[in-house]
C-alpha positions in Angstrom: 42.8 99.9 78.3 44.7 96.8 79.4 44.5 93.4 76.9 42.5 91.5 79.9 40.2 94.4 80.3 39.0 93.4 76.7 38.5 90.1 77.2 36.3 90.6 80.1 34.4 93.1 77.6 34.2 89.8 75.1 33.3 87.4 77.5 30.3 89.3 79.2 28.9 91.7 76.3 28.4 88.4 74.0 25.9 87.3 76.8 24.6 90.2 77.4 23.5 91.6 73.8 21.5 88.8 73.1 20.3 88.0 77.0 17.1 88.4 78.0 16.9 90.5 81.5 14.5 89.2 83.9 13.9 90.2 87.4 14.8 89.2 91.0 11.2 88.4 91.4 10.8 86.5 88.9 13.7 84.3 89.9 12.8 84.2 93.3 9.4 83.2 92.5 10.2 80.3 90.0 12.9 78.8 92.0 9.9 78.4 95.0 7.5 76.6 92.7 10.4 74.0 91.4 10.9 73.4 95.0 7.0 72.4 95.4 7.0 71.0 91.7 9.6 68.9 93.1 7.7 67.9 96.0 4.4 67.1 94.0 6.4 64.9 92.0 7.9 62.8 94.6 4.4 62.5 96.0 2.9 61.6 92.6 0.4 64.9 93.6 -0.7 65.8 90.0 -2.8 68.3 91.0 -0.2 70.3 92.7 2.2 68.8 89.8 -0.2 71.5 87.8 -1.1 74.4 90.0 3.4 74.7 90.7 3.6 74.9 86.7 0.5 77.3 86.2 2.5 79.6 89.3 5.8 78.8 87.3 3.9 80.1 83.9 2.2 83.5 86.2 5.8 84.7 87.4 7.0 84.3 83.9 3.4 86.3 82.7 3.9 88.7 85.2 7.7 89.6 84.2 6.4 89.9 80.0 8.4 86.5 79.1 5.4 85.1 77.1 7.0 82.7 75.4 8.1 81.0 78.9 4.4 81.4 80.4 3.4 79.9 77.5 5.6 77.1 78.0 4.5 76.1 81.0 0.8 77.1 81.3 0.7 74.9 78.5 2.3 72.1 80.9 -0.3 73.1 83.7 -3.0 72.7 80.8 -2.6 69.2 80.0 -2.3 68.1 83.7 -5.7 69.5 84.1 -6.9 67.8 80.9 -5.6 64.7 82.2 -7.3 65.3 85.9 -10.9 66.5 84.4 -10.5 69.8 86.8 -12.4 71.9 84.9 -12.0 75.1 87.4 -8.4 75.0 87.2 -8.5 74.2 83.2 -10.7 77.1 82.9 -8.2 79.7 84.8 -4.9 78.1 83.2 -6.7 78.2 79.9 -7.7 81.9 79.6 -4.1 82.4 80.9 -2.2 80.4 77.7 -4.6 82.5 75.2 -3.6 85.7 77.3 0.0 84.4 76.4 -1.0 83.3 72.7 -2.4 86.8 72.0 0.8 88.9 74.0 2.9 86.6 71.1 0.6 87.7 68.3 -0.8 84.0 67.7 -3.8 84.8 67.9 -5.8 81.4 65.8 -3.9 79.6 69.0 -5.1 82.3 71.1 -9.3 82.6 69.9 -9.1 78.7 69.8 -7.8 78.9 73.6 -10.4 81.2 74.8 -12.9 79.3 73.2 -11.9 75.9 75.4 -11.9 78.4 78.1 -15.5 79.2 77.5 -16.7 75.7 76.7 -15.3 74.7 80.2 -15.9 77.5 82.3 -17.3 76.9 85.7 -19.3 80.0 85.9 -21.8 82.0 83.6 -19.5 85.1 83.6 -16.1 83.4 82.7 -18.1 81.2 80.2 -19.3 84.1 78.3 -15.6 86.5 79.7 -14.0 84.0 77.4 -16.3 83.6 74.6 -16.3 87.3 74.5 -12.3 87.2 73.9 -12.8 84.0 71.2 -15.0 86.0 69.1 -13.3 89.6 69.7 -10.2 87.8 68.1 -12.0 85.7 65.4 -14.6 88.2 64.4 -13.7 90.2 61.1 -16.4 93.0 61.9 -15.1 95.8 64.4 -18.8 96.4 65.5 -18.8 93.1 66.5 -15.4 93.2 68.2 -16.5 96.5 70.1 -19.8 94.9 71.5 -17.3 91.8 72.4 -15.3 94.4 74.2 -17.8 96.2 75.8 -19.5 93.3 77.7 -16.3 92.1 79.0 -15.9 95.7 80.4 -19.1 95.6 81.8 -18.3 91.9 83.4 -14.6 93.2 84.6 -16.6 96.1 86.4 -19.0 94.3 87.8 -16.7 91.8 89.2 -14.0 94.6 89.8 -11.3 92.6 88.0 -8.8 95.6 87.4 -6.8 93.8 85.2 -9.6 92.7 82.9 -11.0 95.9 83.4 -7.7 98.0 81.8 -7.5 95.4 79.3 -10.8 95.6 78.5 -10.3 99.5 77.6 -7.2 99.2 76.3 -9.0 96.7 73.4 -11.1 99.2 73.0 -8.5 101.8 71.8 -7.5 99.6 69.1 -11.0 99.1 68.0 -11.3 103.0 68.1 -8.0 103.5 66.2 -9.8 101.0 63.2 -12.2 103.0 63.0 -9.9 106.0 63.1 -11.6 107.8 66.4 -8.5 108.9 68.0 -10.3 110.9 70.4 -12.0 108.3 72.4 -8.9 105.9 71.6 -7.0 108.6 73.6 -9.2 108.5 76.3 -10.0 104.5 76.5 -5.9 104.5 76.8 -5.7 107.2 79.2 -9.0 105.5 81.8 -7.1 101.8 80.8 -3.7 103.6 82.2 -5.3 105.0 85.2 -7.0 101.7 86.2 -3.5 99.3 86.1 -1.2 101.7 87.7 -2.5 100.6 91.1 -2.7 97.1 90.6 -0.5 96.2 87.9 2.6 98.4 86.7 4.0 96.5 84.7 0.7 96.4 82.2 0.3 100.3 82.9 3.9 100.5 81.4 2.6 98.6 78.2 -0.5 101.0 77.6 1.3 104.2 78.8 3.5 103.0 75.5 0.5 102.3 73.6 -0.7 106.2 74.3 2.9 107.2 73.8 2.6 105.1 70.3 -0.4 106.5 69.4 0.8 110.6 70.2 3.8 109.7 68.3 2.2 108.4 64.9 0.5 111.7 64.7 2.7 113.7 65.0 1.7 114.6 68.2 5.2 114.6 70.0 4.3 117.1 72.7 1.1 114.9 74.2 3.6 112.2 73.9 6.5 113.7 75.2 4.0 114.4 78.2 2.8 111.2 78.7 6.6 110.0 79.3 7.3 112.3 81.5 4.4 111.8 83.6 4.9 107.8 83.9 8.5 108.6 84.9 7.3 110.6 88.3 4.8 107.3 88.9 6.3 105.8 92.0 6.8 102.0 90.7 9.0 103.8 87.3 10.7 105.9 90.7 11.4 102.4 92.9 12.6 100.4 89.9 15.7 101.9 88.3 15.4 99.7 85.4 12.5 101.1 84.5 13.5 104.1 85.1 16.3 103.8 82.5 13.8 102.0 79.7 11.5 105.5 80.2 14.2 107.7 80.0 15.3 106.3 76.9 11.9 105.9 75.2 11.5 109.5 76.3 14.9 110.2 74.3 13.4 108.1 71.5 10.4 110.5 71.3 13.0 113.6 71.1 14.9 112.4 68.6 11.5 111.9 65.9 10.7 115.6 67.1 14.4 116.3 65.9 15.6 117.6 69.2 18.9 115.8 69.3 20.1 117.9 71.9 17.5 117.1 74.8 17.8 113.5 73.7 21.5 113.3 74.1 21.3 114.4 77.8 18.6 112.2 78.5 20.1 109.4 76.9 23.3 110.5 79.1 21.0 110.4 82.5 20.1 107.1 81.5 23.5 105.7 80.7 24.6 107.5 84.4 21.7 105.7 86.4 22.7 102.5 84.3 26.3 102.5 85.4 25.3 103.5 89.2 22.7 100.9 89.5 24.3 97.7 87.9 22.0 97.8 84.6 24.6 96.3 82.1 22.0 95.6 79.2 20.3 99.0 79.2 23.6 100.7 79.5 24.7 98.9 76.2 21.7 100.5 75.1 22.4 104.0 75.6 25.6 103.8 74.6 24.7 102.4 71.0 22.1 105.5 70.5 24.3 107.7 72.0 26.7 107.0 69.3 24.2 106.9 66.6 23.4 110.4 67.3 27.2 111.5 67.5 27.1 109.7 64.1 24.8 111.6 62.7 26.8 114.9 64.0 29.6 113.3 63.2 31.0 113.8 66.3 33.5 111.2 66.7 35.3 112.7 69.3 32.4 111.8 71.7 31.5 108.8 70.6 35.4 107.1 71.6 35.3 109.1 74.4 31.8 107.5 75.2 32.7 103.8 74.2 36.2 104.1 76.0 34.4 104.9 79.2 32.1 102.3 79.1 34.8 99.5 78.0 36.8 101.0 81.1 33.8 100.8 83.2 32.2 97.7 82.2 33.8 95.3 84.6 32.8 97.0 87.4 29.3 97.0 86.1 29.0 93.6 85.2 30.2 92.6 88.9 27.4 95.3 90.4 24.6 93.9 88.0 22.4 91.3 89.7 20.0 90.7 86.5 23.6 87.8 85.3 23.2 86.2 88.5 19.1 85.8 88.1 19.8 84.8 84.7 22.3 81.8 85.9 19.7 80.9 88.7 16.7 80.7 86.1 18.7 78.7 83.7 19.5 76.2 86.7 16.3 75.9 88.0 14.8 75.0 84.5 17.6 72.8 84.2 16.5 71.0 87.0 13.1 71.7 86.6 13.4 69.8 83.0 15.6 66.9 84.6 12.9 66.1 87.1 10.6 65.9 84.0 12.9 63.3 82.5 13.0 61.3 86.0 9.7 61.3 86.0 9.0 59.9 82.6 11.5 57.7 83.1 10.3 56.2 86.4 6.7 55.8 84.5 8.8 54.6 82.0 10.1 51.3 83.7 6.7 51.0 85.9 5.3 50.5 82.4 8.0 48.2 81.1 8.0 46.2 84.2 4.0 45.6 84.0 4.6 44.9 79.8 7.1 42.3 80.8 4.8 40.4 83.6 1.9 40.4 80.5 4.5 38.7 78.0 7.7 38.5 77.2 7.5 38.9 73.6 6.0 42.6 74.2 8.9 43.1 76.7 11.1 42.5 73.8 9.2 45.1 71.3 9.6 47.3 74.3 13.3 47.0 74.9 13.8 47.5 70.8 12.1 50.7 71.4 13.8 51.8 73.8 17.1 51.3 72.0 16.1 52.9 69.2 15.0 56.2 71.7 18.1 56.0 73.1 20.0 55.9 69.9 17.9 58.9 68.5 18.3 61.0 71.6 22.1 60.3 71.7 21.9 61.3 67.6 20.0 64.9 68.8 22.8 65.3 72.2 25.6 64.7 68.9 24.1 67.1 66.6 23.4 69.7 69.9 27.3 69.2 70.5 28.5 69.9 67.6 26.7 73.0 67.3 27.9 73.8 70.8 30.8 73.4 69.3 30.8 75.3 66.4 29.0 78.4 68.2 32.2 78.4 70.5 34.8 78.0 67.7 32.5 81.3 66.0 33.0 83.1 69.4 36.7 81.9 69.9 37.2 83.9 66.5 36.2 87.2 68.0 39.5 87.2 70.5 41.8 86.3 68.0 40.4 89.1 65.8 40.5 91.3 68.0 43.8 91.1 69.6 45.5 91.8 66.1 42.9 94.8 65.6 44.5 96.3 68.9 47.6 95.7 68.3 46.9 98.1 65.1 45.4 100.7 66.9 48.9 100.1 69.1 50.7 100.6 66.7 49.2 104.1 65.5 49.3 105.1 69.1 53.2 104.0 69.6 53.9 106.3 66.4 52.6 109.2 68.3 49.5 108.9 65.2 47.1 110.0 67.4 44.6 110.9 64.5 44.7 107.5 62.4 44.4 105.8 66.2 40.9 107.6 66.4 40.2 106.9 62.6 41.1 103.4 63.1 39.2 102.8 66.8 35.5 104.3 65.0 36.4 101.7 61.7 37.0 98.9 64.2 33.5 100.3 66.7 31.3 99.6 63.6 33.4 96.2 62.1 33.2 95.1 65.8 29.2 95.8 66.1 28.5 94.3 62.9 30.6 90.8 63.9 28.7 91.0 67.1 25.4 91.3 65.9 25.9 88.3 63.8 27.6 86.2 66.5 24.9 83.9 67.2 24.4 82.9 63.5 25.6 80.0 61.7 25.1 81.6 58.5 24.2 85.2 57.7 23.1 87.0 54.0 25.8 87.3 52.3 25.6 91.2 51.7 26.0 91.4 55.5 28.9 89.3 55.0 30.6 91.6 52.1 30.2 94.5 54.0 32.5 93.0 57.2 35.3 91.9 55.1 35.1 95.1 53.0 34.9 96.8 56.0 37.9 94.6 57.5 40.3 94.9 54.7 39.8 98.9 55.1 41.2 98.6 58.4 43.9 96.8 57.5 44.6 98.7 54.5 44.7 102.0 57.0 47.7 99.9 59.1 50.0 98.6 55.9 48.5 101.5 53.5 52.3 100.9 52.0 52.2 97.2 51.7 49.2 96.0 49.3 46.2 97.1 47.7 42.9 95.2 47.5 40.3 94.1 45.2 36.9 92.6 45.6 34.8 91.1 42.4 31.2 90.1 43.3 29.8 87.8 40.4 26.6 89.7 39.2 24.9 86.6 39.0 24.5 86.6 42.6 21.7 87.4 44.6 23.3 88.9 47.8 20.0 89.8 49.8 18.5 86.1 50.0 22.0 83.8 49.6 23.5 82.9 52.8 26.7 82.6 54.0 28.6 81.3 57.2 30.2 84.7 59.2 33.6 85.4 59.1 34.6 82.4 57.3 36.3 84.3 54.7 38.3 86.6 57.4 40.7 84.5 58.6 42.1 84.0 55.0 42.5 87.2 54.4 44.2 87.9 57.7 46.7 85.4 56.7 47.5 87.0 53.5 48.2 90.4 54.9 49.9 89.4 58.4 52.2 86.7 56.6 52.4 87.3 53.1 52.0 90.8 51.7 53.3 92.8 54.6 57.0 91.3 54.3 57.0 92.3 50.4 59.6 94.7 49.8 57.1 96.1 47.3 53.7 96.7 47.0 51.4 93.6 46.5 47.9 92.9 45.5 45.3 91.0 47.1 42.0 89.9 45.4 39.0 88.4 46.9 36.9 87.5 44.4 32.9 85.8 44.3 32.1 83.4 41.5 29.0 81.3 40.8 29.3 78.7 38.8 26.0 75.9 38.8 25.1 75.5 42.2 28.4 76.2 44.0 29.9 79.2 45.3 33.5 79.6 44.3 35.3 82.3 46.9 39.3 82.7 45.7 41.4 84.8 48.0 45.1 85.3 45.6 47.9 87.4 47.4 51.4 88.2 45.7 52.8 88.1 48.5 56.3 85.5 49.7 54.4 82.8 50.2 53.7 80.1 52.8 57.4 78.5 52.7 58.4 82.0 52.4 56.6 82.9 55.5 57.8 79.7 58.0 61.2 80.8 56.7 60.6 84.2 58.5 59.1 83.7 61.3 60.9 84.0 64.5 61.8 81.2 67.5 58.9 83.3 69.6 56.9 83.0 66.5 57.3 79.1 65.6 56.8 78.1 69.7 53.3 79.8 69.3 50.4 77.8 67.9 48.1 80.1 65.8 44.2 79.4 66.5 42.7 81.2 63.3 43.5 78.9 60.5 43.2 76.0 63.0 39.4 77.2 64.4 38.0 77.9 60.4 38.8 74.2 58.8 37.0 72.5 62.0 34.3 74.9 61.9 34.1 74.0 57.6 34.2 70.5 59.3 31.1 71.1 61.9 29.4 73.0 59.0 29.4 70.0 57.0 28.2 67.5 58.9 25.6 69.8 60.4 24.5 71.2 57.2 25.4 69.3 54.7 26.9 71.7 52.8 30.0 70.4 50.7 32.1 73.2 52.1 35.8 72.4 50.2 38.8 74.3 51.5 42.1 74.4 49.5 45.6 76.2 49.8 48.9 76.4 48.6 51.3 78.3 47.0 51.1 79.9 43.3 53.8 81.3 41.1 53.3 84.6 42.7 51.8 84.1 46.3 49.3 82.2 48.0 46.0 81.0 46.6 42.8 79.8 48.5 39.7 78.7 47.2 36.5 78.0 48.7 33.5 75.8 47.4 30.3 75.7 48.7 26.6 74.4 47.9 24.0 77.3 47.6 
């Protein structure tokens, strides 16, 4: 694969493993309510100010982004408040516990549903709600049942199919307490058979809850069943992604039932109507337990084969996939969405000043000193937001560099006709490469997590110069590496240097040792290489060499720099030249 084939891999699968999907209706949907959000503003229309952020809060609801909904149901909520509108405060209401309880907060969620009830505008939604506050609050599941059961018999009477699956679907977890997994299997099954028509994306969440419930006993046939039937349901059939999410829970179920096999060419159907279809994210998925079951056959064959084709197909999937362009036109619209929130403010803002002022001057004065002192705390926050916008890019700008000189390894096997140390070399770097991704987002990470990337890195590298240098690592016992916490890849770098520009030009073997050391509070880390040195090394390097300007060393002081002022961490870097080599130390609060 070409070099700027693998930086479009880097620059899209960073996004995307940590990216939540959502859907062109969803996208759709919000960007038409900021537009009448917008317009309710201008016209100082509070009411519709309200109803465009409950709308907003539904399309996030709808699409299973609770934390969103949340968000701005909770917006809606103290419009309402503000307005008295005790109809609309009763709907929104019930709607931010839904969201509460859908995020397991469910104190938030009974106290919610409780408000709800106390301002209901009609006897069944008063006692709808007050059925939900005590169903969540009440430690008897007698009690919650009979909750349960009235809103059932209210959700039937007013033939609210949502409520009414719901309402069942409660029931199955009350039935499962009580450990009556007959009638929780049919409450599931009657709560599934009400929401497919109305709702499919809540039929999807109890067809897992019956899938969930097969599969804990041991019942993998039922469950296997129950997949297969959602996956002929036309809105799984219409809606590839779904269609891909089934397939591969249905793969999940085949691999607890120890049927590998099946689950391998299911999980291939899925990764085929991925790629076709322009699903990036749930391709990514199939791929990774794809390759854990070739792990576990130790079929490594496959699983370069599989990751080569989806590196070399991954541009092309990226440009097909539709989900990155939502994605960019949500973030927009909440951009804007929260920018016409701070225009607002700020125009009450001055109204407020300029009313203060006409009152007395000496008030307009405590005013203005206010105002400074928000302006000097929000610049403070946008400072302490840029640097770690900063240091988050300086992390990522890491991964290039790394893994340029990893290919040019795998090159170099490849160039020597080493076809078998190439493949050895590309699973080593698969795994090192997963586990740097997986911690990309974090400014620190536990240290064990951390030991087991650099003892993984300095494998690979001991696999390219096996003739050059041996390692060693020493990990003070006095160190708890489960709960201490480290920054990522900080160490990396140093130990890059020492192979690439010190113990690789040896004429004999060196040694280089990476040792841990606590000592008080500090953590000492002390990277020693034998190898020619630094002087040694600019000596060496040729004219192509000295016109480049290396980013690695460059990129890990200014993040120790970013770290430290975010952090307060004391993070001390030193280096310089011993009798026999190079020798770094690191010191660091814990």
């Amino acid at each position: 694969m070409k070099i700027s084939q693998f930086f479009i891999v880097l620059l899209f699968s960073t996004r995307l493993f940590f990216s939540q999907e959502k859907s062109r209706n969803t996208a759709e949907e919000v960007v038409s309510e900021s537009k009448m959000l917008k317009k309710a503003v201008d016209k100082k229309d509070e009411s519709a100010e309200a109803e465009s952020y409950f709308k907003i809060g539904e399309s996030y609801f709808n699409a299973s982004n609770f934390s969103k909904s949340e968000e701005y149901f909770l917006k809606s909520k103290n419009i309402y408040e503000k307005l008295n509108d005790k109809q609309n405060l009763e709907k929104v209401t019930r709607k931010l516990a839904q969201s509460q309880e859908s995020q397991n907060k469910l104190k938030a969620a009974a106290k919610n549903y409780e408000v709800a009830s106390n301002v209901g505008y009609s006897k069944s939604k008063k006692m709808q709600n007050s059925n939900d506050a005590s169903r969540l609050s009440s430690n008897s599941v007698v009690m919650r049942m009979d909750a349960i059961q009235n809103n059932i018999q209210i959700s039937e009477k007013e033939n609210n199919k949502e409520d009414l699956a719901a309402g069942y679907s409660q029931m199955a977890e009350a039935n499962l307490e009580v450990k009556n997994i007959p009638k929780a299997e049919a409450n599931l099954t009657t709560a599934y058979n009400i929401s497919k028509e109305e709702s499919p994306q809540q039929a999807l969440a109890i067809n897992q809850k019956l899938t969930d419930l097969y599969v804990v006993n041991k019942d993998f046939d039922k469950a296997i069943a129950v997949k297969k039937k959602v996956l002929k349901e036309d809105f799984v059939k219409e809606n590839s992604k779904k269609e891909v999410e089934q397939i591969q829970e249905l793969a999940d179920i085949y691999i607890k039932k120890d049927d590998p096999k099946e689950a391998i060419n299911l999980l291939k159907k899925s990764y085929g109507i991925a790629l076709e279809k322009g699903h990036t994210l749930e391709a990514q998925k199939s791929v990774k337990r794809l390759d854990s079951l070739y792990a576990i056959s130790q079929n490594i064959d496959e699983s370069v084969s599989l990751y080569r084709d989806f590196l070399g197909k991954l541009p092309d999937l990226v440009s097909k996939d539709k989900s990155l362009v939502d994605e960019k036109i949500l973030e927009d619209t909440e951009q804007r969405i929260s920018q016409l929130e701070q225009e607002k403010k700020l125009k009450d803002e001055l109204i407020r000043k300029k009313n203060l002022f006409n009152y007395s001057l000496i008030v307009a004065l405590i005013l203005l000193i206010g105002l400074i002192f928000f302006i000097f705390r929000t610049l403070k926050k946008v400072q302490i937001k840029n640097k770690k916008i900063a240091l988050q890019s300086l992390r990522r700008e890491m991964n290039p560099h790394f893994i340029f000189n990893s290919l040019n390894s795998v090159n170099h096997f490849i160039a020597t006709n080493n076809e078998l140390e190439a493949n050895q070399y590309l699973t080593r770097f698969s795994k090192l490469m997963r586990g740097v991704m997986e911690n990309s987002t974090e400014d620190f990470i536990p240290f064990q997590q951390e030991l087991d990337l650099l003892q993984n890195y300095l494998a690979l590298e001991k696999t390219r110069f096996a003739d050059k240098f041996d390692y060693e690592i020493e990990v003070d016992e006095n160190l708890n590496t489960q709960s201490l916490k480290v920054p990522g890849m900080l160490v990396q770098p140093f130990l890059e240097n020492s192979v690439w520009h010190g113990l690789r030009y040896k004429t004999t073997k060196g040694l280089l040792k990476l040792k841990f050391e606590k000592s008080a509070e500090d953590l000492k880390i002390t990277i020693e290489d034998n190898g020619i040195g630094i002087e040694e090394s600019k000596k060496q390097k040729t004219e192509h060499q000295k016109t480049r300007k290396g980013r690695g060393m460059k990129n890990t002081l200014e993040r120790i720099r970013l770290l430290n002022d975010l952090y307060r961490k004391e993070i001390s870097c030193s280096i310089k030249d011993s009798e026999n080599g190079v020798l770094v130390e690191i010191l660091m609060i814990i």
